[in-house]
C-alpha positions in Angstrom: 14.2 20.4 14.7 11.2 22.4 13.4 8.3 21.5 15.1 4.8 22.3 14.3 2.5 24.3 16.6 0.9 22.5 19.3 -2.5 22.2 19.2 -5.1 25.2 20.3 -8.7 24.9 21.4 -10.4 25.2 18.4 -8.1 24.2 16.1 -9.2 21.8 13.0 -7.9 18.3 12.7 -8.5 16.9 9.7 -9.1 12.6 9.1 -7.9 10.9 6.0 -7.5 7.3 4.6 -4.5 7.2 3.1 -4.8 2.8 2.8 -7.9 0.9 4.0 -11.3 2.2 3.2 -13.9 3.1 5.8 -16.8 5.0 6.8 -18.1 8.4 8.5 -20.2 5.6 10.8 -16.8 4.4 11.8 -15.5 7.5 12.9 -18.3 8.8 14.4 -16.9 7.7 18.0 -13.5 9.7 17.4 -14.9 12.5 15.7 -16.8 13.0 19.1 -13.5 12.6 21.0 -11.8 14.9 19.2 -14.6 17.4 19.7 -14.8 17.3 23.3 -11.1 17.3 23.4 -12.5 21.0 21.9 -11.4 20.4 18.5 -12.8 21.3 15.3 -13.0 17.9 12.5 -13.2 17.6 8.9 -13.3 13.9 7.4 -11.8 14.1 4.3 -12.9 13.7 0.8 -11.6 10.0 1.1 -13.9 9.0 4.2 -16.4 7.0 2.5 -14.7 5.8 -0.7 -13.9 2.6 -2.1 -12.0 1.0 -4.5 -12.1 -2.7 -3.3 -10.0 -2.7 -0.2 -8.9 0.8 -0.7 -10.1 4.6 0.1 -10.6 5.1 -3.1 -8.3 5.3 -6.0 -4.9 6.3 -5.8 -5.3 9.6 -7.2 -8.2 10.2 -4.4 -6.5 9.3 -1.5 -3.5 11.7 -2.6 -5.6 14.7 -3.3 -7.3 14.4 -0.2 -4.1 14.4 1.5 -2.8 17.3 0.0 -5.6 19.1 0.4 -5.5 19.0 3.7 -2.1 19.2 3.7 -2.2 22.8 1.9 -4.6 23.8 4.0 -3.3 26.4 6.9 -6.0 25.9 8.4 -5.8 22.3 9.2 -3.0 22.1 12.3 -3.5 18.3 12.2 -4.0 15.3 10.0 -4.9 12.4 11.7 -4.8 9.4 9.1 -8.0 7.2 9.6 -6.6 3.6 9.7 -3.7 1.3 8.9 -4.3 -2.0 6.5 -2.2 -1.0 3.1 -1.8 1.3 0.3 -0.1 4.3 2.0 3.1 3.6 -0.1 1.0 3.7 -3.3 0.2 7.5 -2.8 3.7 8.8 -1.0 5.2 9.8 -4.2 1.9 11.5 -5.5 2.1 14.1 -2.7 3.7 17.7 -2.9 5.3 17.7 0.5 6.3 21.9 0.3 3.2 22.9 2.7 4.8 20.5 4.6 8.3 21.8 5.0 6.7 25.4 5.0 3.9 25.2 7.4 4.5 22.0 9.2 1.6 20.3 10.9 1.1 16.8 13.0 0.5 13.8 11.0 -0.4 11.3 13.3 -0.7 7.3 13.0 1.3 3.9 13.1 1.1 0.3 11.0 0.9 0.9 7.1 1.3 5.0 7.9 5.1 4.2 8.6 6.2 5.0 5.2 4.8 8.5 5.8 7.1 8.5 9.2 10.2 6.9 7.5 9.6 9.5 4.4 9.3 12.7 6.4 12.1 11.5 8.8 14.3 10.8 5.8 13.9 14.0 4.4 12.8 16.4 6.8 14.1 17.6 9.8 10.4 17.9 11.4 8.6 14.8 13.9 5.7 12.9 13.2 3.1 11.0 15.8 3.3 7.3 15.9 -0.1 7.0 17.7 -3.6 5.8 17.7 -5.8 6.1 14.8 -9.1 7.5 15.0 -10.4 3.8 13.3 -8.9 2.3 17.3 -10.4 5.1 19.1 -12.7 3.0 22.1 -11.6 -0.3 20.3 -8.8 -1.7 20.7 -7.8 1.7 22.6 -10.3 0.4 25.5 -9.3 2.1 29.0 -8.8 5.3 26.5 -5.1 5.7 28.0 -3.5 5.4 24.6 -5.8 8.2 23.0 -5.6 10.7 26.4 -1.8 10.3 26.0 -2.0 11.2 22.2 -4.0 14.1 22.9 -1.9 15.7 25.8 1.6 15.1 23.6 -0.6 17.3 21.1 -1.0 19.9 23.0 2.9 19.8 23.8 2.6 17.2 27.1 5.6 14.9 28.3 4.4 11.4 27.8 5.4 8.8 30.8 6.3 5.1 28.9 5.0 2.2 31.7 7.7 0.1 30.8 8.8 -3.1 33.1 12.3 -5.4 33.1 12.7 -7.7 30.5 15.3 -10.8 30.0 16.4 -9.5 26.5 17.2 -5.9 27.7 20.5 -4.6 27.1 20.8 -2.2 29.7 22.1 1.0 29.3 21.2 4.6 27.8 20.4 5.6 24.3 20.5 9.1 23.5 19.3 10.2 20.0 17.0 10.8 17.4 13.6 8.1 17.4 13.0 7.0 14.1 11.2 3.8 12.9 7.9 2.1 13.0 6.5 -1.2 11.7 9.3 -3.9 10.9 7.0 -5.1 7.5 6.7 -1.4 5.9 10.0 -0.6 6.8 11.5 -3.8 5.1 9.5 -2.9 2.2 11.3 0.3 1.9 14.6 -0.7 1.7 16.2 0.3 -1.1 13.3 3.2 -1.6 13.9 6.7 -1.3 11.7 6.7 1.4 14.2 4.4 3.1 15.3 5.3 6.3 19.3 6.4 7.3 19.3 4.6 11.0 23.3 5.5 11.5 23.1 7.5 14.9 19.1 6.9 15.5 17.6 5.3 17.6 15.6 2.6 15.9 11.9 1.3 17.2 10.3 -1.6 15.7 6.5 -3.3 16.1 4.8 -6.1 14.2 1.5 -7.9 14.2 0.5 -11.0 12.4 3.6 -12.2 10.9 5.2 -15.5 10.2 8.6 -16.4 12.9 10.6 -16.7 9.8 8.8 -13.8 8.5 10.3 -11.5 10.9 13.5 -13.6 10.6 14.0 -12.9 6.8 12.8 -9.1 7.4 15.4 -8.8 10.7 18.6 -10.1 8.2 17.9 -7.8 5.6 17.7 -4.5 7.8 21.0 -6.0 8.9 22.8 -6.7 5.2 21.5 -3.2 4.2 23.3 -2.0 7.3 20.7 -0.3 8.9 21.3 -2.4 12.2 24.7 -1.2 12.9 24.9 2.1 14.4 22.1 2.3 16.2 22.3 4.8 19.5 19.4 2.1 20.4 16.9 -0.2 19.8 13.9 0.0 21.4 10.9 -3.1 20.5 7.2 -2.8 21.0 4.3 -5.0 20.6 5.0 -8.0 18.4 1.9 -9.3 18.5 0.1 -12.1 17.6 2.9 -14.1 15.5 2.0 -17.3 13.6 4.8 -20.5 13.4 4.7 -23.0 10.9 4.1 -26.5 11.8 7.5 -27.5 12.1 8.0 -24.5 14.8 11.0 -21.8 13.7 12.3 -22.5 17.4 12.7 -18.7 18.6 10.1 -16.0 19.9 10.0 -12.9 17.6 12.2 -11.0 20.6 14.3 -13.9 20.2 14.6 -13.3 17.3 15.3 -9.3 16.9 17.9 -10.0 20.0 19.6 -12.9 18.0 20.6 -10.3 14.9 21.5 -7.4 17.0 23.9 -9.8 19.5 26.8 -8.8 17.9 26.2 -4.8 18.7 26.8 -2.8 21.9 24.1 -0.4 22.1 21.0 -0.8 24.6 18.1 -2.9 23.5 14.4 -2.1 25.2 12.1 -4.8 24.8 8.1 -4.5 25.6 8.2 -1.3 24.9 4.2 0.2 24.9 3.6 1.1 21.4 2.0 -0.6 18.5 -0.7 -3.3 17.9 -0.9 -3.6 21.9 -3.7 -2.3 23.9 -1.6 0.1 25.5 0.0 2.1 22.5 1.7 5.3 23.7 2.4 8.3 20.8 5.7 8.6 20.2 7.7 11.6 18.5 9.2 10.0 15.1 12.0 12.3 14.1 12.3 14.2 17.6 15.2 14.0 19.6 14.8 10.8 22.7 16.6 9.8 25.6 16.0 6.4 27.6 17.5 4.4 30.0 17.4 0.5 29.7 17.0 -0.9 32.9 
């Protein structure tokens, strides 16, 4: 693994939107954080652009990104919010200041196709953490954010985890790859699709039909990309809608039901994703755990 430098007091972190739009005023909370975390920030040129739902065009969003990505300068690039439209830039970006000067790129939701892209084809790890949109929100005891800061600066991170029914005890040893179960089903197929033989494979969701997460779960498993796992590991799956005529099974239900017929250990509850309590994780990085 080729890590890139921890962060330094007074080193510049830069904030993009690589999907939903928003606005400096939105940031202004986080850009404080990060300051008295005694960080330098630069909002992008794609804070404050729209193009209905969007940052701005696709062309905009991308050359904001590599920008910043190009710049040495920058030793971070935290991406602003989640919603959608990553995938529509991925293939616009030169990713060679990545591979030669690697820096963080930090966020979760719609910013797992960057996670599953870089972990596909680099050997370098990624933040699945808080964006700066979530800082004081939805982030409201600020555990989430001080966890994301100190695994910045090259801090071990403790996961709060408690015994669930569904466990599969045991311990996984391997590399953490993964993110949320909607983008990743969308890039199956993709050459931003993920190899999951020998990984160990997280998963999060919010807002999605049972059947939803049903129909995405079976064709991670027909691809293949549920056998060989060193582990599964399943975090916030939150706020899932049924239809009227219910589908019968709980989302973890439902994820246990198409991995039953595998050995490895299975974490449920895990604290990351759309959960008030979502802990960075290192995408890429080498990850032990032991399912209790």
């Amino acid at each position: 693994m080729h890590f890139p430098p921890y962060l330094q007091p007074g080193d510049l972190i830069a904030i993009v939107a690589t999907a939903r739009k928003i606005t400096p005023e939105e940031l202004e909370a986080a850009v404080k954080r990060c300051e008295a975390e005694g960080f330098r920030v630069r909002l992008g040129s794609s804070i404050g652009l729209a193009e209905h739902q969007l940052a701005g065009t696709d062309e905009q969003r991308a050359a904001d990104f590599r920008q910043q990505l190009a710049d040495p300068e920058v030793k971070a690039i935290f991406c602003a919010r989640g919603g959608y439209g990553t995938v529509r830039i991925v293939d616009k970006i030169d990713w060679r200041p990545f591979h030669d000067q690697p820096k963080w790129i930090v966020g979760f939701s719609d910013i797992t196709v960057l996670h599953s892209h870089l972990n596909k084809h680099y050997r370098i790890p990624t933040i699945h953490g808080e964006m700066p949109f979530n800082f004081g929100k939805t982030d409201k005891d600020g555990r989430s954010v001080e966890a994301l800061f100190s695994l910045l600066r090259g801090g071990k991170i403790t996961y709060p985890v408690s015994a669930h029914p569904l466990n599969r005890k045991g311990i996984m040893q391997g590399r953490l790859i993964g993110g949320n179960l909607s983008v990743l089903y969308s890039l199956v197929g993709s050459v931003s699709a993920l190899d999951t033989r020998d990984k160990i494979l997280f998963l999060e969701d919010l807002d999605e039909y049972l059947y939803h997460i049903d129909r995405m779960l079976m064709c991670l498993k027909r691809a293949g990309m549920l056998s060989g796992l060193r582990g599964l590991i399943v975090g916030g799956m939150t706020q899932m809608n049924d239809n009227s005529i219910a589908f019968g099974r709980s989302a973890e239900q439902i994820i246990r039901d198409a991995v039953e017929e595998y050995a490895y250990p299975v974490q449920f509850g895990f604290p990351a994703g759309h959960t008030a309590l979502n802990l960075p994780l290192l995408m890429g990085a080498e990850f032990s755990w032991e399912v209790g």
